[in-house]
N, C-alpha and C positions, 0 to 999 in steps of 0.2 A: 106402817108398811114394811113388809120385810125385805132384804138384799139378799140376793140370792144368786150365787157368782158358780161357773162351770168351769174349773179349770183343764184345759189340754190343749194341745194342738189344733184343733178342728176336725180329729176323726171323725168316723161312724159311731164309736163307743161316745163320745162325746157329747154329740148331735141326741143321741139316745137317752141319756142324762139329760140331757134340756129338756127335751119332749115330755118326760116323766117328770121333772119339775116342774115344768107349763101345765102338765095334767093335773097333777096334786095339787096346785096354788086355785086352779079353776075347779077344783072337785070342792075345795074348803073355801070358796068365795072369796076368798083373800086376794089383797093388792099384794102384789110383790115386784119387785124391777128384776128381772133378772138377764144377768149379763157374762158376754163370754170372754175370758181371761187366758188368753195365748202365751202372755210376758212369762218366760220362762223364772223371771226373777222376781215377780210375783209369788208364783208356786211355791217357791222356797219360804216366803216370807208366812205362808199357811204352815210350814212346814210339812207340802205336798212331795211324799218320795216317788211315787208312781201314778201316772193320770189315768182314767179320767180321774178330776176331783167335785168335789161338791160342799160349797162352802156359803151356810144358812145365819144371815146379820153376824158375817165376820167372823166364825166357828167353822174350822172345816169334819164335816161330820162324817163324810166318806171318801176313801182314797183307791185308786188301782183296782176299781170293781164297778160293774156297772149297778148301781141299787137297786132291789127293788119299790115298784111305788107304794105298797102297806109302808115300806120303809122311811122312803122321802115323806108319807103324807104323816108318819109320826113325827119328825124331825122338824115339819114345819109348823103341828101342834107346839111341840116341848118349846118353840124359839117363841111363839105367843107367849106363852108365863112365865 
């Protein structure tokens, strides 16, 4: 199952990122937990400089941008193999 963490605040940009990772996890049938990460000192600990972030079984894969979904649904490919 993969982990699949959204780091920010709880914006709009944020909320946006979840939605797209919720999408790509159900477009690839995959189980994933995904959860939202507000702890500022968390972020850090990704080594997240600007939110939103997006961070795929403990790898943060995007930072300070909202991804696209071609993008997230590669990303949750590569974290399979």
């Amino acid at each position: 199952m993969l982990s699949i963490k959204v780091l920010g605040p709880g914006c709009a940009n944020c909320d946006k990122v979840e939605q797209i990772a919720r999408q790509a996890a159900a477009t690839l049938s995959l189980e994933a937990t995904i959860e939202k990460v507000t702890d500022r000192a968390m972020w850090q600990h990704y080594g997240l400089l600007y939110t939103p972030g997006l961070v795929v079984n403990e790898k943060l894969v995007c930072g300070g941008r909202v991804p696209n979904p071609a993008e997230v649904t590669t990303w949750l490919v590569d974290a399979l193999a």
